[in-house]
KENU-404437 format. One line per 3 residues: their letters; for each residue x, y, z of C-alpha. Coordinates in steps of 0.001 Angstrom, whole numbers, plus 500000, padded with zeros to 6 digits. Example, Ala and Ser with C-alpha at 12.3 -4.5 7.8 and 13.67 -1.06 7.14 Angstrom:
<nodes>
as> 512300 495500 507800; 513670 498940 507140
</nodes>
This chain:
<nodes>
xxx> 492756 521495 481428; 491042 521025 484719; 492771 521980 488126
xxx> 492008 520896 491692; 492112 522059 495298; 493696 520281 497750
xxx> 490438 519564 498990; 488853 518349 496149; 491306 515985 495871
xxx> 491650 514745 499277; 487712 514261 499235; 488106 512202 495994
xxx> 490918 509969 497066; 489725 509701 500651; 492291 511414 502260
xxx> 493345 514071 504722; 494617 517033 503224; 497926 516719 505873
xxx> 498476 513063 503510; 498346 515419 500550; 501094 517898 501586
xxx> 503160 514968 502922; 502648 513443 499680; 504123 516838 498276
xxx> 507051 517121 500894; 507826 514174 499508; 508078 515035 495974
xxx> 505168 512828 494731; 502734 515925 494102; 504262 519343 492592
xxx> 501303 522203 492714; 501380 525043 491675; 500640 528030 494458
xxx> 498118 531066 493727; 496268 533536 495483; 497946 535935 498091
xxx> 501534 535239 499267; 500878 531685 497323; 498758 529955 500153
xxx> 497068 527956 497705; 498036 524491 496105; 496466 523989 492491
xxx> 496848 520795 491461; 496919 519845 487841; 495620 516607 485823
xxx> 499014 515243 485919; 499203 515962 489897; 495679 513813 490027
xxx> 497522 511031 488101; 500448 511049 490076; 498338 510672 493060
xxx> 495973 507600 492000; 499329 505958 490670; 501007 506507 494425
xxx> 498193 505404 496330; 497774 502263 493818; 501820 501936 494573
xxx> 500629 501669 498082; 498235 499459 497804; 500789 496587 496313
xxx> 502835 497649 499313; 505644 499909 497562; 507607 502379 499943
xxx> 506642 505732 499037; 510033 506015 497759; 509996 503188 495841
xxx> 506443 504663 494408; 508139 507916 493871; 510857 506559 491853
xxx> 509064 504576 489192; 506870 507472 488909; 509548 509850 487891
xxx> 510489 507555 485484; 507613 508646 483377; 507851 512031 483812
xxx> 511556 511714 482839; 512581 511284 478333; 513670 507722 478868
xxx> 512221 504905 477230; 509730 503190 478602; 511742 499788 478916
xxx> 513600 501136 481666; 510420 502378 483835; 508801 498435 482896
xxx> 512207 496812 484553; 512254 499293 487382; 508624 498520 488114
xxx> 509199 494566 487364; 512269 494567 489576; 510036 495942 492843
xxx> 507209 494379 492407; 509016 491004 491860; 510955 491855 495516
xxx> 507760 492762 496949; 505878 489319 495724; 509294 487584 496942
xxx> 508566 489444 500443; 504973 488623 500807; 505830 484386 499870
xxx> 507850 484776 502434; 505174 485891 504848; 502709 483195 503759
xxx> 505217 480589 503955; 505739 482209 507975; 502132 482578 508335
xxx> 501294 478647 507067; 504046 477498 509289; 502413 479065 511952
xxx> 498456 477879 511475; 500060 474415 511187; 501844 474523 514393
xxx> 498537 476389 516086; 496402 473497 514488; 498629 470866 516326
xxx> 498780 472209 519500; 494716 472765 519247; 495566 469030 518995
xxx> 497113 467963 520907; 494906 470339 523820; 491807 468041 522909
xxx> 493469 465152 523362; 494803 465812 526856; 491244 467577 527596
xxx> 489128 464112 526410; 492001 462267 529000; 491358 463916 531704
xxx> 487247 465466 531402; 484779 463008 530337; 483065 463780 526640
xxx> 480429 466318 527255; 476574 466894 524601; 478826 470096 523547
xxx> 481846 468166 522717; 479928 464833 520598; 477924 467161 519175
</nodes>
């Protein structure tokens, strides 16, 4: 079974090796130490899996928590029903969240649109059409 350094993983993922030991201060990634006193992290195939599955966790905008969480659930005997409502359950909050935000966002290009407006039609009251402005 292959093992990796911290920094062959960092330089596969693209990331720092500081992200990788936060990542294991926060429980997500569980090496295994060697060499003198224990200085060195050896990560393990399931440590390389846990890592692409946090960082895709991150990409659909799940708390590291939250990522950590569902990802124990498959390192843990239960059945797999229980990981697949766990996951369901956050990313149904988190596509509730981001509906929200588009909702916000539309509002706001609607209202920007109308005062853009309502700027040009005070500006063609008061400055005469320019070759810029017909054009």
């Amino acid at each position: 079974m292959p093992t990796y350094s911290i920094s062959d993983l960092a330089r596969e993922f693209d990331l720092t090796t500081r992200a990788m030991r936060f990542y294991e201060d926060m429980g997500l990634l569980r090496p295994e130490r060697a060499g003198p006193g224990g200085r060195n992290r050896v990560y393990s195939g399931r440590d390389r899996a846990r890592l692409k599955l946090t960082l895709r966790a991150k990409r659909l905008g799940l708390s590291l928590n939250e990522a950590k969480e569902i990802i124990d659930l498959y390192d843990s005997p239960r059945d797999t029903g229980v990981q697949l409502r766990k996951f369901l359950e956050v990313l149904a909050m988190h596509r509730k969240q981001l509906e929200l935000q588009m909702r916000d966002l539309q509002a706001n290009l609607d209202e920007l649109r109308e005062h853009e407006r309502e700027a040009m039609d005070l500006l063609g009251k008061i400055e005469p059409p320019t070759a810029e402005t017909t054009a």
